[in-house]
N, C-alpha and C positions, 0 to 999 in steps of 0.2 A: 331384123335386129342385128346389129352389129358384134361380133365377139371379142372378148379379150385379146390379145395378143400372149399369148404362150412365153415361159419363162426365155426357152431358146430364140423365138423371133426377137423379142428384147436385145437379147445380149448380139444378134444379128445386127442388129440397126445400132446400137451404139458401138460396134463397130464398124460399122457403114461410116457412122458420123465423123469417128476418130480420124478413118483412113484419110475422106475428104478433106479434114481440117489440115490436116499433115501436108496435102495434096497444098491448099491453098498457100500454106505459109511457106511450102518451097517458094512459090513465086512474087514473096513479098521484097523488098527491098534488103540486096543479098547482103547475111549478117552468117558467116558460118557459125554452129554451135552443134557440138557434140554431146549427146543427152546420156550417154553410157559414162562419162568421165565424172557425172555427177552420182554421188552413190543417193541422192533420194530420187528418182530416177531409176536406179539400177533394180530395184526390187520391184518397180510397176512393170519396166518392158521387159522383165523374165516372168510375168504372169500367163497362164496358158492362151488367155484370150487376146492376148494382142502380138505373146512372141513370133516372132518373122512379117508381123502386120505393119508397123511405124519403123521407116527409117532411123536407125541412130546417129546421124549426121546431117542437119537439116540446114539449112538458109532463113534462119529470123530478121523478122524486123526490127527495129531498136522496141517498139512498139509492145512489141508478142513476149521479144526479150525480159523486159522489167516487168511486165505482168506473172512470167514463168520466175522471176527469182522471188520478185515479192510473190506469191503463194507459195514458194517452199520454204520460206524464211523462216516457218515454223518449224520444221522434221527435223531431227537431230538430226548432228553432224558424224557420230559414233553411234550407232543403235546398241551395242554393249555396253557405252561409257555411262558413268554419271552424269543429271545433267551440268552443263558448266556454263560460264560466260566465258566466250570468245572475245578474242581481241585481235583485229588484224593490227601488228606492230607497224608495219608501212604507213597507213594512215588516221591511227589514234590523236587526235588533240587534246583528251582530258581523260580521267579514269579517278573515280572516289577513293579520299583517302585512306587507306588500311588502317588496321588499329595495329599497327604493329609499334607505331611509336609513341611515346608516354601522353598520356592528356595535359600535361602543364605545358602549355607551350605560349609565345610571344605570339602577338599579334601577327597576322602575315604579312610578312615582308620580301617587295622581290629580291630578289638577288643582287647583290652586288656586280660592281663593272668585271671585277675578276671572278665571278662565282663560276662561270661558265668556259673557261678555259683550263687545260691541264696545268700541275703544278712544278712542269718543270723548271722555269727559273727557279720557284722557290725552294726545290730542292738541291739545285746548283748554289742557292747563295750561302755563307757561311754562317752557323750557326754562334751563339755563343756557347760555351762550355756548360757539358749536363742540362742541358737544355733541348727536349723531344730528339735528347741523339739516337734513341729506339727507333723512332719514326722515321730519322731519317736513312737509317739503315736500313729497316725494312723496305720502303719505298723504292731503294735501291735494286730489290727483287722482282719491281713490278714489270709485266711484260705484254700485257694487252691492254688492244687501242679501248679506252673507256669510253669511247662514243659521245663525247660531250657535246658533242652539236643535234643528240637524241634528244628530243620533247619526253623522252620519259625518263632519261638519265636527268637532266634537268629538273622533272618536274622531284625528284627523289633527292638531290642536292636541296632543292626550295626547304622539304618536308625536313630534312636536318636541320636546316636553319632556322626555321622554326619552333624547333622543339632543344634548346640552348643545352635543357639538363641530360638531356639521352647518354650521352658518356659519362658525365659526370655520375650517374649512376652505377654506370657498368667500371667504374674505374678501377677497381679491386682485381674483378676477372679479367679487367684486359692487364692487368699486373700479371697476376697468377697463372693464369692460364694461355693467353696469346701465344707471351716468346714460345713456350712450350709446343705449338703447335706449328708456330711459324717455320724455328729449327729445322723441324722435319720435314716441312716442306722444301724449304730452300736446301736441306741435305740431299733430294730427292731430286734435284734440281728443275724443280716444276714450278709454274707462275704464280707469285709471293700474293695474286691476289687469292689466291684459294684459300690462303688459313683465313680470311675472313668472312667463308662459308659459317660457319657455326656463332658468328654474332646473328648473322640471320637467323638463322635455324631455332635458335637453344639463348642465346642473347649470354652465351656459352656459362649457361646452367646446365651444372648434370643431372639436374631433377628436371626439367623442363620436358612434358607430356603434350603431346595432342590430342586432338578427338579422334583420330586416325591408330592409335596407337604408337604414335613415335615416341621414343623417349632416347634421353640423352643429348649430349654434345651435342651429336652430328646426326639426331631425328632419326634415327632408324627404325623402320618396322622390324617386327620378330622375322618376318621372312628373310630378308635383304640381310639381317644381320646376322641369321644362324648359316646363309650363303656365305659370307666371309668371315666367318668362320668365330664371331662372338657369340661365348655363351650366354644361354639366359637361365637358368635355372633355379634352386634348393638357395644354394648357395651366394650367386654374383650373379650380377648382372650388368655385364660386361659394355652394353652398351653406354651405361654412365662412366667407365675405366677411360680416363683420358688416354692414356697411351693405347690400348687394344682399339679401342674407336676410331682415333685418329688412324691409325695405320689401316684399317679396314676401308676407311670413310677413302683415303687417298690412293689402295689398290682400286675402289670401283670406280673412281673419278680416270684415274688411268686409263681402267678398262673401255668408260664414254667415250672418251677423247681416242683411243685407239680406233672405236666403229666409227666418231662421227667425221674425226680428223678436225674438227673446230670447239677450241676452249667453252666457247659460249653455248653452242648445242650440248657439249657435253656439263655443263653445268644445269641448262635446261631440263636436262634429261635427270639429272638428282632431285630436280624438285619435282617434275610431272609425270616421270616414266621412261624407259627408253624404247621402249613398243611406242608410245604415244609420238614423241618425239620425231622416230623413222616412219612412222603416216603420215604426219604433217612435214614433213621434208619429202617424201614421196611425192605429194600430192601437189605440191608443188617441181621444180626442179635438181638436178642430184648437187648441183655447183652451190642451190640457196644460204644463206645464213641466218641466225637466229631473227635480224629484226627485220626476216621475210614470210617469218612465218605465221600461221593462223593459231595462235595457244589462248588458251582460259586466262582467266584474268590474274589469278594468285603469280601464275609465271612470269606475265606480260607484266608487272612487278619487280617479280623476285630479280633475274638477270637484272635489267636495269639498276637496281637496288646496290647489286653488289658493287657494279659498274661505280655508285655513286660513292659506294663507301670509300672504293680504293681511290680516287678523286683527291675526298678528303682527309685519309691517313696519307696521303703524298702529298697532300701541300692545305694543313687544317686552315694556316693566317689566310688564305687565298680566298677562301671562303666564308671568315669571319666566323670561324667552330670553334671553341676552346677544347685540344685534346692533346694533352701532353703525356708523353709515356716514358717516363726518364731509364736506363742501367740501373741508376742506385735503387731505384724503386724496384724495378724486376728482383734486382741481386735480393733485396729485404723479406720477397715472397715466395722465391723460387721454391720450388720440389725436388727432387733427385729420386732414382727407385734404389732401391736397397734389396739385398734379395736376401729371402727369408728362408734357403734349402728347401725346405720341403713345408708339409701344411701347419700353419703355428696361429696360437690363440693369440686373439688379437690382446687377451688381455694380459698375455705376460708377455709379447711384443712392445704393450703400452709399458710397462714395470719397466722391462730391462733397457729400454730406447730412455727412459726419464721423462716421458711426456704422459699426455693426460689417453684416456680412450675415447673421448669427445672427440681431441685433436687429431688421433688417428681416422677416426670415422668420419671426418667434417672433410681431408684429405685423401679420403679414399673411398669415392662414393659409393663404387660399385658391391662393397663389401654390402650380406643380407643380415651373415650370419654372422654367429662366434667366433668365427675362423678365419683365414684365407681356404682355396676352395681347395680340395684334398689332391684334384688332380691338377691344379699348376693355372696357371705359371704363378712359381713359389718368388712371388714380390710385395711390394708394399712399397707407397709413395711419402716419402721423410720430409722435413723441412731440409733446405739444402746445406744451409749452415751447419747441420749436425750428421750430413752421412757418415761421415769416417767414423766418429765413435759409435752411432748405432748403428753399421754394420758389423762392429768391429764385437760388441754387446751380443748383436742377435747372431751371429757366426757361432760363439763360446759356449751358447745356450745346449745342455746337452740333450740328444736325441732323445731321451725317454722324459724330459720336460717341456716338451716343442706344445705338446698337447696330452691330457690326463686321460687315460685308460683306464677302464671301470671290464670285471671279469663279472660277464652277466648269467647266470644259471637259465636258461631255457623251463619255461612253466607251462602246461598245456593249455592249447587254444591260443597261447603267442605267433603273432606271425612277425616278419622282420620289420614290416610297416608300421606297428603297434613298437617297436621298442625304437623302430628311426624316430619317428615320435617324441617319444616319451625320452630320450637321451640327447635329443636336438640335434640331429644327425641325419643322414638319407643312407636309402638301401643302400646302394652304390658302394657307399664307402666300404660300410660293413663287410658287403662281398669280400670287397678287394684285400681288408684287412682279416678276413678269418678264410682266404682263399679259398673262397669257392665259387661254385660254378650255378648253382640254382639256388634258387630262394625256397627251399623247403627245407625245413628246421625239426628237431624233434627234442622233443620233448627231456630234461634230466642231461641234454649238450649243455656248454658252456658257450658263449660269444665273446673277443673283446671289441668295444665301445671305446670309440671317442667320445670324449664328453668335454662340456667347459671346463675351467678353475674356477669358477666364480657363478653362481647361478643366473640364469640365462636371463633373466630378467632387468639384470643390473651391466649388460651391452647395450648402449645405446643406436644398436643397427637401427636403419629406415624400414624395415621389413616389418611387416606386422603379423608378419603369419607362426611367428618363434612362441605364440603362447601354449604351454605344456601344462600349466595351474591351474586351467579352468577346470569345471565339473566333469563326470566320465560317466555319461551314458551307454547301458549295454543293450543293443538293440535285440528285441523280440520280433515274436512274428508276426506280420502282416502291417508293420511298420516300414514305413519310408523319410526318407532324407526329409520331404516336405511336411510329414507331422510331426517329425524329432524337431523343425526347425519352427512351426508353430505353436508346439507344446514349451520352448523355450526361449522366443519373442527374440530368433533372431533370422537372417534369410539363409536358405538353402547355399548360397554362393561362398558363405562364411564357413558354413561347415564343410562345405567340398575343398575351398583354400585351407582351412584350418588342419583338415585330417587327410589331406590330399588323394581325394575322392573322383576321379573322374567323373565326366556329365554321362557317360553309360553305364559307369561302373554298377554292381549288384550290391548294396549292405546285405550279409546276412546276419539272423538270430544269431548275438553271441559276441557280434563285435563291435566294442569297444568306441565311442564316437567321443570328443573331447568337445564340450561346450564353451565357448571363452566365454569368460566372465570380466577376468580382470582390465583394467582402462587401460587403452593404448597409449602408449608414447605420442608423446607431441608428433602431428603429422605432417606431413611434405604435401603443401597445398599449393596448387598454380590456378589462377583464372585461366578458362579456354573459351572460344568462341567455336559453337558448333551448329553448325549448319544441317537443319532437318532433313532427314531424303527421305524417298517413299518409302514408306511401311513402316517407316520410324510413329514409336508412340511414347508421352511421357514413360510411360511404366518398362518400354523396352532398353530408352536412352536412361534409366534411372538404373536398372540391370547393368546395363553397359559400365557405367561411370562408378558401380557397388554407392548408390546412392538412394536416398527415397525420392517419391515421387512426388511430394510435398516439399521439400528444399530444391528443389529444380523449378518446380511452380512457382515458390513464394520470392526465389532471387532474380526470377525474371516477372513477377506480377499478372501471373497466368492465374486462369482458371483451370482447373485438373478437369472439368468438366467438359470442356469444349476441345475442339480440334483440334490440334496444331497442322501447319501446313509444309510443305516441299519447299526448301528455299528459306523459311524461316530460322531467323540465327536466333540461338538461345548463349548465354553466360552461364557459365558452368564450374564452381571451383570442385576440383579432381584433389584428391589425396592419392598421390600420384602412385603408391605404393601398393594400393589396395584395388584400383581400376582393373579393370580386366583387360591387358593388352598384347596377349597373345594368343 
């Protein structure tokens, strides 16, 4: 009777079998290929039973060749990345169109005879008077080659042309906002195509949120942005402040382009990572350029994208675009900053400047609160036609009315938390204003308080976490955040945001929890497309987004019951204020 073969004799003979096979294909029709160079590969021949067994430099045949890439066409290309789609840019012929641009669009139409070349004549020919003299100046600044003879620059010139109303949309912010951005750059003296980073990005809204956590202008994550150096906190939130953003957004672009020493990698490298970025430049060679590289599909985009925009703000008739961006217009919308000394209410700011608090807040997006933020930068963005006289207003304004101080008696079982709170105000300040060094308080002291002029409810900040009027629960014992937040039919993440409760923090018997009640202000809502990954479930992406899990269902026509899958895009409108993005 014959017996089994033993675990060990197994693993013997299949590597008997390997070695041989190895053996063979040396001597097939000589094709060199190095098997270490591939990283799905690299984790098989460092396994104990074959390390020092198979050569890593073998001789294939075209044969053995295509068999060996078609089966690893599966294994990630990053085993830490998410998964992504790759796009080699060398030999792309087509890629689906993003939803980046408006759905009302013309029939498709190809290109015109000129759609496909740059617009220098037309920027050489003469213009009439106030007519796109913005454009033409900018254009002026432009300094990289646009790659027009690129099938993906091209296929992104087609998708403008197409879709006729896309500026015509945006034609306010690019009033408003552009020269402001552009200025700096070309103050900077850096290529004039980068301020039209943030039509990409942001379609330059300062509300404008991803599923990613970006917000603002220039998309910044909370990490990247508290790196150079904008706040996010109580108060501001800095990455919607055109000016701090900008200046942040164009020291890390600097910093790209200093490692990669090529504009287009280091633009790459804003949208995908710059770890990412210097692996696929690795992995190829140290001389490559952007459209040699292997990137996911958003990037193998985005670069071309911008490529096509600056195209078309250099020469829009070339292309049959309608985008006109006149002086007089800019001059009509412009901004200026005004500096405010030190921390001043936005609503005797509104009083003394003679404009509304709307106007200030619609102008200054980054503002959360009551206030500007107590430690600086003590500014505010004007209309520009009126800086002189409200700076000249908010300079006079005297020091003991900048903002109202309230003398607060200390009560036992207060802590500084409960009265930042309830005063609309953060520890921080308080410290700083009743100099001191720790936040232990006693009882029968006094504190002075910032506080509004005008009750906090009647600032029409985008923050929603300012509400002080809801009900005041005193927690007992054997209570938690999760049955204070079921006993008053709202979620746990509310009352953590609302009374600023960390996710480990302890409640004990005794303190104080604030229930919002009252209806929030009209909210700041953007549609997002967001893409499932694993482990993702309605009920975690509904957590994420401070959403139910039935308005996530019902705007995309899900069943809450079943699946959802990896790769699955869901439609998602965010109140971009209340998401969780840091």
């Amino acid at each position: 009777m014959s017996r089994l073969a033993s675990p060990a004799t197994r693993r013997t003979r299949k590597t008997s079998l390997l070695v041989a096979l190895n053996i063979w294909i040396q001597r097939q029709l000589p094709m060199t290929f190095e098997f270490r160079k591939v990283l799905a590969f690299r984790s098989i021949l460092d396994r104990r039973i074959l390390k020092g067994k198979i050569n890593q430099v073998v001789r294939l045949s075209f044969l053995v060749l295509f068999l060996l890439v078609q089966g690893c066409s599966t294994l990630p290309f990053y085993s830490n990345d998410e998964p992504k789609s790759y796009v080699n840019l060398a030999t792309v012929d087509w890629a689906p169109e993003p939803h980046f641009y408006s759905e009302t669009s013309l029939p498709t139409k190809k290109p015109s005879d000129n759609a496909l070349r740059d617009g220098t004549s037309f920027r050489e020919a003469k213009l009439p008077p106030e007519r796109n003299d913005y454009l033409k100046q900018l254009s002026g600044s432009f300094e990289l080659d646009h790659h027009l003879d690129n099938h993906r620059v091209q296929q992104e010139i087609a998708k403008l042309q197409r879709n006729p109303n896309y500026f015509n949309s945006l034609q306010f912010r690019l009033e408003r906002y552009l020269p402001f951005i552009c200025d700096k750059v070309v103050s900077l003296n850096l290529p004039g195509e980068l301020c039209l980073i943030p039509i990409i990005e942001s379609s330059l809204d300062p509300f404008a949120f991803s599923s990613g956590g970006a917000a603002g202008f220039w998309q910044f994550i909370p990490s990247t942005a508290k790196r150079y150096g904008l706040k996010i906190d109580w108060w501001v939130d800095e990455r919607r402040d055109l000016l701090a953003s900008t200046d942040a957004a164009l020291d890390y672009l600097v910093y790209l382009n200093g490692r990669f020493d090529d504009w287009l990698l280091a633009i790459a490298a804003y949208n995908w990572g710059e770890g990412r970025v210097a692996r696929a430049k690795k992995q190829r060679s140290s001389d490559v350029g952007f459209f040699d590289l292997r990137v996911p599909a958003e990037t193998a985009e985005y670069v071309p994208r911008l490529l096509a925009f600056a195209a078309i703000f250099a020469a829009p008739e070339a292309y049959n675009v309608h985008l006109v961006i006149n002086r007089a217009d800019i001059d009509e919308q412009a901004l200026a900053i005004v500096d405010t000394i030190d921390q001043l209410d936005v609503s005797k700011a509104a009083s003394t400047s003679g404009i509304s608090v709307e106007t200030l807040y619609r102008i200054n997006p980054a503002l959360n609160q009551w206030s500007t933020h107590p430690r600086g930068p003590h500014r505010l963005m004007v209309p520009a036609r009126n800086r002189e006289g409200i700076q000249t207003a908010l300079v006079n304004i005297p020091p003991d009315e900048r903002v109202s101080w309230i003398r607060h008696k200390i009560v036992r079982n207060e802590t500084l938390g409960d009265l930042a709170l309830h005063y609309g105000t953060d520890v921080a300040t308080m410290l700083k204003a009743n100099k001191m060094t720790s936040t232990r308080i006693i009882a029968g002291d006094y504190l002075l308080i910032p506080r509004s002029t005008i009750p906090i409810e009647r600032y029409p900040t985008p923050d929603l976490n300012r509400n002080t009027n809801g009900a005041v629960h005193i927690v007992r014992g054997g209570e938690s955040l999760w049955t204070i937040a079921k006993r008053y039919r709202v979620t746990t993440d509310t009352l953590m945001r609302t009374n600023r409760i960390g996710p480990s923090e302890i409640i004990r018997p005794g303190r104080k929890v604030v229930i919002p009640q009252k209806a929030s202000p009209e909210p700041v809502v953007r549609e997002i497309r967001y893409k499932i990954k694993n482990g993702d479930s309605l009920a975690t992406i509904a957590r994420k987004f401070n959403l139910s899990v039935s308005a996530i269902a019902n705007r995309n026509a899900l069943d809450p019951e079943k699946y959802i899958h990896p790769g699955q895009e869901l439609t998602i409108d965010v109140n971009v204020n209340s998401a969780r993005s840091r």
